[in-house]
LUMNUTI-929179 format. One line per 4 residues: number of its first residue (from 1); for each residue x, y, z of N, C-alpha, C, O. Coordinates in pm, whole numbers, plus 50000, padded with zeros to 5 digits. Atoms other than C-alpha are relative to their C-alpha. Layout:
NUM> X:Y:Z:X:Y:Z:X:Y:Z:X:Y:Z | ...
This chain:
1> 49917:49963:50110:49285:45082:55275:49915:50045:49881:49961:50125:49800 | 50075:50010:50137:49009:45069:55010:49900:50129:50017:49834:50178:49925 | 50068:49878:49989:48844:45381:55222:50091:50083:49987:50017:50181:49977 | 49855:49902:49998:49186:45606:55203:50013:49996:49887:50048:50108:49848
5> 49946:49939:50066:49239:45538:54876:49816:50078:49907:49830:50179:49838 | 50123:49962:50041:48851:45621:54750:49990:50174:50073:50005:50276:50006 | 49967:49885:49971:48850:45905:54978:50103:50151:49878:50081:50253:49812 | 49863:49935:50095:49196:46032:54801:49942:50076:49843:49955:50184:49786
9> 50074:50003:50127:48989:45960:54489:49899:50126:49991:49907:50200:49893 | 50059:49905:49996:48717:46209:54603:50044:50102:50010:49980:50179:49938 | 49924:49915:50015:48933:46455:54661:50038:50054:49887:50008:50160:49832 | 49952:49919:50196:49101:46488:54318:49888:50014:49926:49894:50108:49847
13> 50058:49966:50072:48817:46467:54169:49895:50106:50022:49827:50130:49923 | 50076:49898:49955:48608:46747:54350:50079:50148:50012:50030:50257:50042 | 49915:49850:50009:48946:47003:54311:49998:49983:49883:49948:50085:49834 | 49997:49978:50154:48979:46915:53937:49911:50093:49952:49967:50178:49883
17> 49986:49877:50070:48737:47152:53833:50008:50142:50117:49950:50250:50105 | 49951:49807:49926:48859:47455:54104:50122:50002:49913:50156:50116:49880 | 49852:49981:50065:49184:47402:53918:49943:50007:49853:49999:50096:49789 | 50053:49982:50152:48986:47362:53553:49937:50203:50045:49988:50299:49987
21> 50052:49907:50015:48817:47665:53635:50142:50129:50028:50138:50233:49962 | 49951:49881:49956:49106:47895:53792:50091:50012:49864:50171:50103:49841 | 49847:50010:50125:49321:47789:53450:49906:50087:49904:49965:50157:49821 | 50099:49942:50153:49001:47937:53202:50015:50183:50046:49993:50281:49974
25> 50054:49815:49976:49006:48299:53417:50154:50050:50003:50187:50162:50043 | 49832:49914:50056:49409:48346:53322:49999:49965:49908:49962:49855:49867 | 49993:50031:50165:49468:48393:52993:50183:49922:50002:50287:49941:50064 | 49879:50039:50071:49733:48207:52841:50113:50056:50022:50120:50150:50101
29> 49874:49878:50040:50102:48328:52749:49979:50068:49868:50009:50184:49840 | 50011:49888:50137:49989:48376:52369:49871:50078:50027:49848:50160:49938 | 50105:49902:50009:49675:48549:52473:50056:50160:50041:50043:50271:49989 | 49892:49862:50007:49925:48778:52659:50125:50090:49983:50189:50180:50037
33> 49880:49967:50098:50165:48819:52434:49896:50063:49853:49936:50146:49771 | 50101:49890:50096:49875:48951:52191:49935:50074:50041:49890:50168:49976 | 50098:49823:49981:49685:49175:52401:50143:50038:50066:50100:50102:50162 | 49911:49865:49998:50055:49351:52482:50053:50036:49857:50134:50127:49844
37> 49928:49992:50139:50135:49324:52097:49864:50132:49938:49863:50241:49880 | 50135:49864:50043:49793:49523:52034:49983:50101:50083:49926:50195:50027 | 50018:49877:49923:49786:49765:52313:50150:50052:49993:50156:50164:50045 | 49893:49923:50014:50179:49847:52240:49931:50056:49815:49984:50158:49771
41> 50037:49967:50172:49999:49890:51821:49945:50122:50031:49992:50234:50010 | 50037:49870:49935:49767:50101:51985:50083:50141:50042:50072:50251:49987 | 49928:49943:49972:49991:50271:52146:50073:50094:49967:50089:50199:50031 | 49918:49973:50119:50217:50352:51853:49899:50060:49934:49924:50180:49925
45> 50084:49940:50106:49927:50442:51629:49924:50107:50016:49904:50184:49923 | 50058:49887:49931:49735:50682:51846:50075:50146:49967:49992:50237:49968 | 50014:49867:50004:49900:50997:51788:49996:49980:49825:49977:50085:49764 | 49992:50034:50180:49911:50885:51394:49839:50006:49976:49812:50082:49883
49> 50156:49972:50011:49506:50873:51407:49962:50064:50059:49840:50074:50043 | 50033:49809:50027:49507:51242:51573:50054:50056:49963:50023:50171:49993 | 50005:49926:50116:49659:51365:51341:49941:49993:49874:49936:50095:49805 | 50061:49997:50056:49475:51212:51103:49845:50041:50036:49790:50077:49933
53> 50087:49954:49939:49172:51302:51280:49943:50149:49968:49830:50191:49941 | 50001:49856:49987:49265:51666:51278:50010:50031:49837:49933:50103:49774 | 49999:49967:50189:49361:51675:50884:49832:49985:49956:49777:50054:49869 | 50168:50067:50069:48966:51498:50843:49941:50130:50033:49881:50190:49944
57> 50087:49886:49954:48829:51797:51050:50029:50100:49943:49942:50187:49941 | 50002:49891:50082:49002:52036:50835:50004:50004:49891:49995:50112:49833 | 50006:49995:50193:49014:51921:50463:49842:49885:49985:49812:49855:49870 | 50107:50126:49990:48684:51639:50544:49922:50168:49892:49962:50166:49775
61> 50102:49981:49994:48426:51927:50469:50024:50083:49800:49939:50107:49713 | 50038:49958:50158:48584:52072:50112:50032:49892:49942:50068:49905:49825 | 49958:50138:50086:48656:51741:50004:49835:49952:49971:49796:49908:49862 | 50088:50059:50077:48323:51651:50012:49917:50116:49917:49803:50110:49870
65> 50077:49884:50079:48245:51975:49846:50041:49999:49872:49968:50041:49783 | 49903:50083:50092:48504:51843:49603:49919:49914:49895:49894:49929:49775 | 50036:50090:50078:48350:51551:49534:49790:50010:49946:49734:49932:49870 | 50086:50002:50020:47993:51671:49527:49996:50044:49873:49941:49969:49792
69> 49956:49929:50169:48088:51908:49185:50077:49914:49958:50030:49875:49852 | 49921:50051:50134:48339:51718:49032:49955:49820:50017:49984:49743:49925 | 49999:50138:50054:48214:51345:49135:49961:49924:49890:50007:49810:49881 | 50076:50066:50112:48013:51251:48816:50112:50028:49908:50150:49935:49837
73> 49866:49940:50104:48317:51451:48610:50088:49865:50026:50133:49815:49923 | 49874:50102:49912:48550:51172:48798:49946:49878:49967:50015:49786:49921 | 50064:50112:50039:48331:50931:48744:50028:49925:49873:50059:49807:49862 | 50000:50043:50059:48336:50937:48428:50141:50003:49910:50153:49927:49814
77> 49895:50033:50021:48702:51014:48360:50070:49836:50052:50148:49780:49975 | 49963:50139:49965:48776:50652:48569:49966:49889:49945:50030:49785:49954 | 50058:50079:50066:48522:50487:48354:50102:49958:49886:50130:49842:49855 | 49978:49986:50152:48709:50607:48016:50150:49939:50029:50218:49876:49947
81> 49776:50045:50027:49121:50534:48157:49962:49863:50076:49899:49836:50179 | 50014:50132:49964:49167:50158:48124:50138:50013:50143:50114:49986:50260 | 49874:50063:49901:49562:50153:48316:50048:50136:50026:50076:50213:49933 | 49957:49880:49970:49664:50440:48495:50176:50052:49985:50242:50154:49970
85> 49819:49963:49977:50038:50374:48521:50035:50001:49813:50147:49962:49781 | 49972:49979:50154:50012:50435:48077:50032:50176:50042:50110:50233:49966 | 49956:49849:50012:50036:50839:48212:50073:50040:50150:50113:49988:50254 | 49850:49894:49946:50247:51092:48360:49920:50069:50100:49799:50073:50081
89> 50083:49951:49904:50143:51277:48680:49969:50105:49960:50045:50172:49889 | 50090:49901:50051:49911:51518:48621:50073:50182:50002:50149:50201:50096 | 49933:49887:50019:50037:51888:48544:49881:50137:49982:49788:50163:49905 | 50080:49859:50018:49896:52225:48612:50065:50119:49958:50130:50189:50036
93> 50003:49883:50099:49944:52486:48346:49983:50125:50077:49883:50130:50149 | 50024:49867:49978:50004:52874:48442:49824:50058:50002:49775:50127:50091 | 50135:49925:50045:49629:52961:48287:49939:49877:50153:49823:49906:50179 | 50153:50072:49906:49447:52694:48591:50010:49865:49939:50006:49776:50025
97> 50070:50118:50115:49397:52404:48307:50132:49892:50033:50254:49902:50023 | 49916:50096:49968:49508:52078:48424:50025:49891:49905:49928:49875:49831 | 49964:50067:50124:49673:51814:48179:50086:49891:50042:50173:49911:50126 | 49958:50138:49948:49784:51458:48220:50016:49929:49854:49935:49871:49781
101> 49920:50083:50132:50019:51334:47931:50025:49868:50014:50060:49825:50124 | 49991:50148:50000:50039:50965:47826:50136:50033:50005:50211:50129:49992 | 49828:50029:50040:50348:50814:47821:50016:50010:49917:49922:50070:49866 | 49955:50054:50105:50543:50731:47508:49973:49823:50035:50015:49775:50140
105> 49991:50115:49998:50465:50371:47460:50090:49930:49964:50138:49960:49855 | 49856:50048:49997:50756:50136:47497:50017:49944:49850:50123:49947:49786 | 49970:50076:50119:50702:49961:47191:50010:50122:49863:50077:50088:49765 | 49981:49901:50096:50677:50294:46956:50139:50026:50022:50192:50080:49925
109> 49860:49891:50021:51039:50407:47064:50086:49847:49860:50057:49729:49843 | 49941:50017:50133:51270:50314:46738:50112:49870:50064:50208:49901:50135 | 49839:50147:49964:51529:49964:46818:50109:50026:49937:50120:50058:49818 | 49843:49935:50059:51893:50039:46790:49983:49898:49883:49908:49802:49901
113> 49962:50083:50061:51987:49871:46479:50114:49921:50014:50213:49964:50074 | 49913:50137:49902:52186:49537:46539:50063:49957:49877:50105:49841:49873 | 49952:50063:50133:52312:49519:46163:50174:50116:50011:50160:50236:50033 | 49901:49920:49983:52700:49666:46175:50005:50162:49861:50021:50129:49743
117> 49963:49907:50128:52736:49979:45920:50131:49985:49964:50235:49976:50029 | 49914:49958:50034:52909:50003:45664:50060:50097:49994:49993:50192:50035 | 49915:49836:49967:53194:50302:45646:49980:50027:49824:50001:49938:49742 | 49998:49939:50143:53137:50509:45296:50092:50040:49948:50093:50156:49989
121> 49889:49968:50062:53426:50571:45117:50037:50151:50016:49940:50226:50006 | 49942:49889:49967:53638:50893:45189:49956:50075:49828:49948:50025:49715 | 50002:49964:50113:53572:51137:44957:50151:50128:49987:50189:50192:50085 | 49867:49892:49956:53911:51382:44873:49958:50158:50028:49842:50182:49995
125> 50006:49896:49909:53895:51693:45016:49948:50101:49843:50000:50077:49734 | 50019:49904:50108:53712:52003:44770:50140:50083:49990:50206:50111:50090 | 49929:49931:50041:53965:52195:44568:50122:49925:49961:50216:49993:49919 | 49895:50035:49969:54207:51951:44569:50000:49922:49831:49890:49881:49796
129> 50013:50047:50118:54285:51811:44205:50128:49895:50005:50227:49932:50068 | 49920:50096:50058:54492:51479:44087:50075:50085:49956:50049:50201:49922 | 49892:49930:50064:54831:51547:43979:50044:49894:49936:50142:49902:49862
């Protein structure tokens, strides 16, 4: 009896790791429930990054021609504006010349007055004389 159940004993314990090991080479359910959540992302996003792709290959090469002339100009316009959302989107003028108006600042516009008016007395009509 004491060799049957020792035996038994060797047994489980010489499949425990074929069964530890066959559980580490399947992934999970959340492992594959995230690699189909990222290869459906993929999926979805791929024609969205060739077309962006194709926009890079055709505006990439004056953009950086862009930024080679005007980056120090840019530079130092970003330096000088503290909050951007104080102006108005930028506006290009007939002559070329581009122009970017502040707002009105909220606190300059004028407060209704909150005091009732008085009504001024009627005055009688010109031409018209007491009788």
């Amino acid at each position: 009896m004491r060799h049957s159940i020792a035996l038994a004993l060797a047994i489980c314990l010489t499949g425990a790791p074929l069964a530890a090991q066959t559980g580490e080479d399947e992934p999970s359910l959340m492992e594959k429930g995230m690699q189909q959540f990222f290869e459906g992302l993929r999926d979805e996003m791929s024609p969205a990054l060739r077309d962006l792709q194709g926009l890079m290959l055709e505006y990439g090469p004056k953009m950086r021609e862009f930024l080679e002339e005007m980056g120090p100009a840019m530079g130092r316009v970003l330096d000088e504006v503290e909050d951007w959302t104080m102006y108005e989107a930028p506006e290009m003028l007939p002559n070329g010349d581009i122009i970017m108006r502040r707002k009105p600042d909220p606190e300059a516009e004028p407060e209704p007055d909150t005091e009732p008016k008085t009504r001024e007395p009627d005055l009688p009509p010109s031409g018209v004389t007491d009788l």
